[in-house]
C-alpha positions in Angstrom: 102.4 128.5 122.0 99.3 129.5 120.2 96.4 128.7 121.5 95.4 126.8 118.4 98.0 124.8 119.1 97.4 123.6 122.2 93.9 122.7 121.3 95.7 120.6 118.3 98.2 119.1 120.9 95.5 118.1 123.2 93.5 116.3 120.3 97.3 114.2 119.6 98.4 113.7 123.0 96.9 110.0 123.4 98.5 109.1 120.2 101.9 109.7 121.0 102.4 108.5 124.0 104.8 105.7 123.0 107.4 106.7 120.5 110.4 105.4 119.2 113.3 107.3 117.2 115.6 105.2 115.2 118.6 107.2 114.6 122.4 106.4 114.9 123.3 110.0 115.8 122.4 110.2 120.0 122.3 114.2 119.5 119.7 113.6 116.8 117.5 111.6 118.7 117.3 113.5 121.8 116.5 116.6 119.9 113.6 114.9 118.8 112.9 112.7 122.4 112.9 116.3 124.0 111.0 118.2 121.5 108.2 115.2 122.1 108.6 115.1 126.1 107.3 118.6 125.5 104.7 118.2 123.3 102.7 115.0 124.8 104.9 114.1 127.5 105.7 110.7 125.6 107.6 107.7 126.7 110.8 107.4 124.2 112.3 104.3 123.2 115.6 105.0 121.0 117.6 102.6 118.9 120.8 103.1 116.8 120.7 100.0 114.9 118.2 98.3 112.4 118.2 94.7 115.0 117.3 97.1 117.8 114.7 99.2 115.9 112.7 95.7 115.5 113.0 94.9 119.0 112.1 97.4 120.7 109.0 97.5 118.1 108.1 94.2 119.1 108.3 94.9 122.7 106.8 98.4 123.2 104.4 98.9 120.1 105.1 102.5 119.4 102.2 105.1 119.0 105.1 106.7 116.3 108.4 106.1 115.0 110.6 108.7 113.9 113.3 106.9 111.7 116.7 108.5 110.1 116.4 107.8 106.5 120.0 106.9 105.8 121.5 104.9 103.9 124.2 104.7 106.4 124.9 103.5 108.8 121.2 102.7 109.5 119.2 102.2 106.7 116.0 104.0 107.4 114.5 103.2 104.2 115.2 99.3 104.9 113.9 99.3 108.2 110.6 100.7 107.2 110.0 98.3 104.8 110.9 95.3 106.7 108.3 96.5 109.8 105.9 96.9 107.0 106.2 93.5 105.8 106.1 92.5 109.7 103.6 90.5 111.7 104.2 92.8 114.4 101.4 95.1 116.1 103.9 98.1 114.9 103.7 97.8 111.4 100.5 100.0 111.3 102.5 102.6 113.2 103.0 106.0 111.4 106.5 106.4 110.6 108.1 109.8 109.8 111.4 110.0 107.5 113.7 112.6 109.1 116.8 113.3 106.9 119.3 116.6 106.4 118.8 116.1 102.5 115.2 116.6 100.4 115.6 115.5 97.4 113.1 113.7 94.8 114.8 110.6 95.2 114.8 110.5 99.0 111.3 111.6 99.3 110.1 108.9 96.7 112.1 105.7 98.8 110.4 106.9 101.9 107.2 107.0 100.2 107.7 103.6 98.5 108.9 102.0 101.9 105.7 102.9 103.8 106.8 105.9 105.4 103.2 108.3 106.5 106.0 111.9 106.6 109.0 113.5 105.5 110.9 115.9 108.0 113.9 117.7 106.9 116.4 119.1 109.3 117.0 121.6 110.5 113.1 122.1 111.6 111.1 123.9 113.6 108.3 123.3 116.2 105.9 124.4 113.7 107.5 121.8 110.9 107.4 118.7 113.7 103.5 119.5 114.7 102.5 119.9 110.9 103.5 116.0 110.7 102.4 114.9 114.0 98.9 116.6 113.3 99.1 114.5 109.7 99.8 111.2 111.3 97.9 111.7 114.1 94.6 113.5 113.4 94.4 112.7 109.5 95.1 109.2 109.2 95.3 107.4 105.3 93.8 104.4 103.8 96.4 101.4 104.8 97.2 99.7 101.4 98.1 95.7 101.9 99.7 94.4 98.4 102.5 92.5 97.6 105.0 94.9 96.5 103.6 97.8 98.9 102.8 98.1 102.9 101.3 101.3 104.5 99.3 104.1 103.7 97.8 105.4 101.0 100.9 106.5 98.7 98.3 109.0 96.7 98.1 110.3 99.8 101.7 111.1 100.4 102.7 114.8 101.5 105.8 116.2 102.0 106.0 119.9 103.7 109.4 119.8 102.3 109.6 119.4 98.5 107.0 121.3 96.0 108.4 119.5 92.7 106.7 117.3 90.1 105.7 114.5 92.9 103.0 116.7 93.3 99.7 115.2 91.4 96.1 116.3 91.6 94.9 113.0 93.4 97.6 113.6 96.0 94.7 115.6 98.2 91.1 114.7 99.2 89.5 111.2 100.0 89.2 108.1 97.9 85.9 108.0 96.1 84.4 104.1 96.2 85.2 103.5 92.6 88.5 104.2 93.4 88.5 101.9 96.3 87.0 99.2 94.2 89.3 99.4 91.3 92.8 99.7 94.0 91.4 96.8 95.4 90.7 94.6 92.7 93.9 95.2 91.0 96.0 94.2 94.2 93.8 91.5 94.4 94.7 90.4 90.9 98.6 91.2 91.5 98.3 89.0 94.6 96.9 86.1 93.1 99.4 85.9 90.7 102.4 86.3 93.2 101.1 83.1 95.5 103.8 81.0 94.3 106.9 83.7 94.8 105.6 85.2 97.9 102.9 83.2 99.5 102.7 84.8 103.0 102.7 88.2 101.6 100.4 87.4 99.1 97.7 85.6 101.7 97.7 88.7 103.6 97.3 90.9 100.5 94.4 89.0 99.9 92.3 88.8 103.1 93.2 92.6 103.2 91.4 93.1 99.7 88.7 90.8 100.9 87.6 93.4 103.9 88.0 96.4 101.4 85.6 95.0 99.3 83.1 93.3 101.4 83.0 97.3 102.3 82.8 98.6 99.1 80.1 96.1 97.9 77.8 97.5 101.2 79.1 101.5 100.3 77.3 101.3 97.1 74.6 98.8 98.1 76.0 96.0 95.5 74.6 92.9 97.0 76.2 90.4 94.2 79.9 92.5 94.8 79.4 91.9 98.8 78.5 88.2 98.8 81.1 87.2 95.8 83.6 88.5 98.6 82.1 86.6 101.6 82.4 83.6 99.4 85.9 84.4 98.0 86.9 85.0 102.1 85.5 81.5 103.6 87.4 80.5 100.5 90.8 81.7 101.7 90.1 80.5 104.9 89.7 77.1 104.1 92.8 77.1 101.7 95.0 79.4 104.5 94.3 76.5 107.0 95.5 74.5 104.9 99.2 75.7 104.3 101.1 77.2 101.2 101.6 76.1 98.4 98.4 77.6 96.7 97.0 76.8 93.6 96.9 80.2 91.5 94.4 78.7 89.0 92.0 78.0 92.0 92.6 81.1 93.2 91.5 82.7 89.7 88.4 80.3 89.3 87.0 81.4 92.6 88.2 85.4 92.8 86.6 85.0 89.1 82.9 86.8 90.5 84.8 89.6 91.8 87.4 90.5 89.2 84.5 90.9 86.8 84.4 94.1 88.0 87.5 95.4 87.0 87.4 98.3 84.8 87.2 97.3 81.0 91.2 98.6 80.4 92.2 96.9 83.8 90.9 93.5 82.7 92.4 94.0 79.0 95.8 94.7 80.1 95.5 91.8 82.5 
C-alpha cells in the first residue's frame, strides 16, 4: 500500500470502527467485512434482512453501513430511507449503495433515499478507499425536509457513472446564500406538510431553525438571527404541546423569516 494511503487510512480509522453491511448474499458481505478488517480493523455487524438491518442499527450505532441496493430480496433503497426517516442515533450514518448494476436510475434512487456513495462491483481496494475517504474525511451538509433525509444531494458523487447527473454545483461548498435560500424553502415546504406528516415536518423545522440561526450570525444579520430564536421558542412551545398544528400559526409567526426568500421563491409560493 502506498504510503499515501496509509496516511489516509490512519486519518479514517476512528470512523470506521463500527460497521454494518446489509446484504442478503453471505459471500458479498464478507468480501466487504474482510476488506474493512484490513483497512481499520472494524467491528462488523451483518444483516440479510430489512427487520434486522434496523436492529442491529438501533443496537450498535454504526460508524458506516454498506447496504445492497436491491430491489430484491432486500430492498436497499427502502431500508435507507426508512433509517433516514428514523429517530435512531444511525440515521446520520454514512451509507454506501453497493450494487453489480450502474445505471442512471439506480444511482438517482440511492441518491434520493439518503445514500452518501455508490460502489459498483466488482471493485477494487482503490474504488472502496475512494468512498471511505468521501464519507469519512469530506463529510456533506445533512439536509432535514420532509420529502428528503441525509446529505447534501448537490453534493452527491458517484466514481461510477460520468453521465448527465453530473451538474456544475455537484462540487465545492455551499455559499451562505445558498444555505439561506435551501433553508427557507424547506422551511416553507414543511409548514405546509404539518397536517400530512406532522412528526416529519416538526423535525424539518427545528432542523431549518439551527441552519438559520447560523446563517443569520455567518453574514452578521442580526434581524435574520433573532426572527429565528423567536420562531424556535415558538416551536417549542407548540412541540410541547402535541400535533395537530395549526399551519396558519405556523405561517404568521415563520412570517419574519420567509421574508427573505428570494423574490421568484416567494412568487411561486
Amino acid at each position: 500500500m502506498f504510503n499515501a494511503d496509509a496516511k489516509i487510512i490512519q486519518r479514517m480509522t476512528p470512523m470506521l470502527q463500527r460497521v454494518m453491511i446489509v446484504d442478503p448474499q453471505p459471500a458479498g458481505a464478507r468480501l466487504i467485512g474482510e476488506l474493512m478488517r484490513d483497512i481499520a480493523r472494524s467491528q462488523i455487524w451483518t444483516a440479510e434482512t430489512h427487520d434486522k438491518a434496523i436492529r442491529l442499527a438501533a443496537s450498535y450505532d454504526p460508524h458506516v453501513i454498506f447496504v445492497d441496493l436491491g430491489p430484491a430480496p432486500l430492498d436497499g433503497v427502502a431500508f435507507t430511507r426508512e433509517l433516514r426517516r428514523s429517530r435512531l442515533s444511525a440515521r446520520y450514518a454514512p451509507v454506501i449503495m453497493v450494487t453489480g448494476q450502474a445505471t442512471a436510475a439506480g444511482i438517482l434512487a440511492a441518491r434520493d433515499a439518503g445514500g452518501h456513495e455508490f460502489l459498483r462491483r466488482p471493485f477494487t481496494m482503490k474504488d472502496l478507499l475512494r468512498r471511505l475517504e468521501a464519507v469519512t474525511l469530506r463529510p456533506r451538509d445533512w439536509v432535514e425536509a420532509v420529502d428528503y433525509v441525509g446529505p447534501d444531494r448537490r453534493r452527491f458523487n458517484s466514481g461510477d457513472y460520468a453521465g448527465p447527473l453530473k451538474r456544475q454545483s455537484d462540487t465545492g461548498t455551499t455559499s451562505d446564500a445558498e444555505r439561506l435560500a435551501q433553508a427557507l424553502k424547506i422551511l416553507r415546504s414543511a409548514i405546509a406538510a404539518v397536517a400530512s406528516d406532522p412528526t416529519q415536518a416538526m423535525r424539518a423545522l427545528q432542523a431549518q431553525v439551527a441552519d438559520l440561526r447560523k446563517c443569520g450570525m455567518s453574514i452578521a444579520d442580526l434581524k435574520l438571527t433573532s426572527a429565528a430564536i423567536d420562531f424556535g421558542r415558538y416551536l417549542d412551545e407548540i412541540e410541547g404541546r402535541g400535533a395537530p398544528y395549526d399551519r396558519a400559526g405556523l405561517e404568521a409567526k415563520a412570517g419574519a423569516l420567509l421574508a427573505y426568500l428570494p423574490t421568484d421563491e416567494a412568487v411561486a409560493a
